[in-house]
C-alpha positions in Angstrom: 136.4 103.3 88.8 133.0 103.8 87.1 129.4 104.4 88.8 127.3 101.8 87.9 123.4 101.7 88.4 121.6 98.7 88.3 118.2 98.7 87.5 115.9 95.6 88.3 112.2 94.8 89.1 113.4 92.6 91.8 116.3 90.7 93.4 114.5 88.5 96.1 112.7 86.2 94.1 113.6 82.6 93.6 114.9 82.3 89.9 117.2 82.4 87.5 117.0 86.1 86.9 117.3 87.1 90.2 120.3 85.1 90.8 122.2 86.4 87.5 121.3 90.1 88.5 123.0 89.1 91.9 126.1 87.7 90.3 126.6 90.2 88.2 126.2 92.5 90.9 128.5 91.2 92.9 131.1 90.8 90.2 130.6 94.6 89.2 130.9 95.9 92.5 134.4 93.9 93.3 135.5 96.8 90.3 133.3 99.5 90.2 130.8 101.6 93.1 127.5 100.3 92.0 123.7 101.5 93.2 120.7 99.6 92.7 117.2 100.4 92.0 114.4 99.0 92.4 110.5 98.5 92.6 110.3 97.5 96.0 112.7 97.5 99.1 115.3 94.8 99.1 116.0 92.2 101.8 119.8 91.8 101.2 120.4 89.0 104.1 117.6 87.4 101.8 119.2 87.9 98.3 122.9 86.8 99.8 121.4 83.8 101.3 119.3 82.7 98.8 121.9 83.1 95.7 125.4 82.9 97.7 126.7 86.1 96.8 128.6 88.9 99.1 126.8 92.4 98.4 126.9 93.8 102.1 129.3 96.8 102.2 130.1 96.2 98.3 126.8 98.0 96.9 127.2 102.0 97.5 123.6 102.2 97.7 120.1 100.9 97.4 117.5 102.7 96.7 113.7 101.8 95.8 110.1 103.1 94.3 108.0 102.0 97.4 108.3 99.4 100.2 104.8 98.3 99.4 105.3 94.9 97.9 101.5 94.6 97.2 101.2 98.0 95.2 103.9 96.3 92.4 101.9 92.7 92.6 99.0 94.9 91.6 100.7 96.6 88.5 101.7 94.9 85.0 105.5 94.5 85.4 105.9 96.9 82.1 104.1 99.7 84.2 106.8 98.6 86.6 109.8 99.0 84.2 108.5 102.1 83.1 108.5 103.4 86.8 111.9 102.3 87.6 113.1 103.8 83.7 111.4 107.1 84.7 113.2 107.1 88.1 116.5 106.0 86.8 117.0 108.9 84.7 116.4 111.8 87.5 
């Protein structure tokens, strides 16, 4: 069993994007202990209601930059990649 991190802006959003990253994450996590990181703190009942998926209990861990929403609407999503790049390698 591999560990997996998964590393996304964010998973809460209406869109096709969001609802692949949550498929896939569910579909990697039925085989392998995944984390996730991102920008901002995730709502999970959110993400699972919004895109059908089962992550609860699946996902070994979440982990984020900030819980501050508005900080990441303020800064360019690249700054935000870059962030979550920088924090993904410590």
């Amino acid at each position: 069993m591999a560990r997996l991190l998964c590393v996304a802006l964010d998973l809460d959003h209406i869109g096709g994007s969001c609802s692949l990253s949550a498929q896939a994450l569910q579909a990697l996590a039925e085989r392998h202990e995944v984390s996730v990181l991102t920008c901002v703190t995730q709502d999970l009942n959110r993400v699972e209601s919004l895109y059908g998926v089962k992550l609860h209990g699946k996902i070994r861990s979440f982990h984020s930059l900030t819980s501050s929403r508005r900080f990441f609407l303020a800064v360019p999503a690249l700054l935000g990649i870059h962030a979550l790049m920088r924090r993904a390698r410590r």
